[in-house]
N, C-alpha and C positions, 0 to 999 in steps of 0.2 A: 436574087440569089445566084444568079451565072454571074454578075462580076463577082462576087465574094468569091465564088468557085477560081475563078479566071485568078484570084489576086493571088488566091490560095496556089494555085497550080506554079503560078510564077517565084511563090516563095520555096517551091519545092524542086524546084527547077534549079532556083539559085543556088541552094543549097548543094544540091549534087553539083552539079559543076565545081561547083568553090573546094567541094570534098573530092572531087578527082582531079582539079586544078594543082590542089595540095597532097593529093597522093604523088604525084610526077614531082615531087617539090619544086613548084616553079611559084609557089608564094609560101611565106616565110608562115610560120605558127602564127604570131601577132595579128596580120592582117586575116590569118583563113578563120581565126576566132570573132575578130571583127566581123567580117563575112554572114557567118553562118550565125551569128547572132541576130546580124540584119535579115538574114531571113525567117530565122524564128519570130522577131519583131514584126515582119509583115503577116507570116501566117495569124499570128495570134491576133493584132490590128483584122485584119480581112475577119476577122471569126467574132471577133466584137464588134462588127457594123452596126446592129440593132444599137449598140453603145454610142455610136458615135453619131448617128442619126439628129439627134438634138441639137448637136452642136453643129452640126453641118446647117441645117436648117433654122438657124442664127444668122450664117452666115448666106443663107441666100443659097448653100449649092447642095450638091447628092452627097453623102456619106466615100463612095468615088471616089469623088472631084478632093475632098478632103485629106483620102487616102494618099491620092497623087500631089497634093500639093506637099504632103510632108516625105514623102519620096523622093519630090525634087528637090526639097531643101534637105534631104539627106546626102541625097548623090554632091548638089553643091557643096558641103561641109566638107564632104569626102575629096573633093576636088581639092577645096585649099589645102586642107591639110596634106595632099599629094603635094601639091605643090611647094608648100612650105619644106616639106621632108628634101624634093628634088633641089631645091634653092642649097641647101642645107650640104645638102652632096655635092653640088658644086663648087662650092666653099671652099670643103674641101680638099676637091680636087686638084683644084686651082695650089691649095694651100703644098699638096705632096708635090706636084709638080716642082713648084719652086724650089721647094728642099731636094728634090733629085737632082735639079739643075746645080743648085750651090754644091752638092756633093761630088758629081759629075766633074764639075771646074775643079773643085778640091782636088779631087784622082787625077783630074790631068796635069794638074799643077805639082803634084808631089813627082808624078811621072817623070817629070821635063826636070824637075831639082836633084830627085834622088831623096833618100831618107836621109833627114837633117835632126839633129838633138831637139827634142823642145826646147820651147823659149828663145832657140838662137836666131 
């Protein structure tokens, strides 16, 4: 019953952090809803051990070991798709860059001509 407490305690941990993380907004709506549902997820997991018990001892481990194995493959999921997101912003980045750069030559090039008629 102390880990369930312990897993308990940490989903409630999470939670607040994530709700005073996003009161300073320094994370967007999207992810603090993602967040705080992962922590709801855990309290309620942790509260349904007796549930999960069976299946853990299928598997050879504690109800625990269970809990943390789908933890770490949460955190992992969360990882790629961080990553996918940052790849994505890069992109991007890369992409505004380049168009400031053609614009930048554009400006300097009208500069050094002078305004000319279209088409000519």
């Amino acid at each position: 019953m102390k880990q369930e407490l312990l897993i308990i305690a940490g989903g409630v941990i999470l939670g607040v952090l994530v709700l005073a993380v996003a009161r300073r907004r320094l994370l967007t709506v999207r992810y603090t809803v993602g967040w705080v549902l992962l922590a709801a997820v855990v309290i309620v997991l942790a509260l349904l051990t007796p549930l999960i018990e069976p299946i853990a001892n299928w598997f050879g481990m504690t109800a625990t070991g269970v809990l943390l194995f789908l933890a770490t493959g949460t955190l992992l999921l969360i990882c790629i798709q961080l990553s996918i997101t940052a790849s994505g912003l890069t992109a991007q980045q890369r992409d505004l860059t380049e168009a400031i750069a053609l614009l930048r030559e554009r400006i300097d090039e009208l500069e050094v001509r002078g305004p000319e008629a279209p088409g000519s």
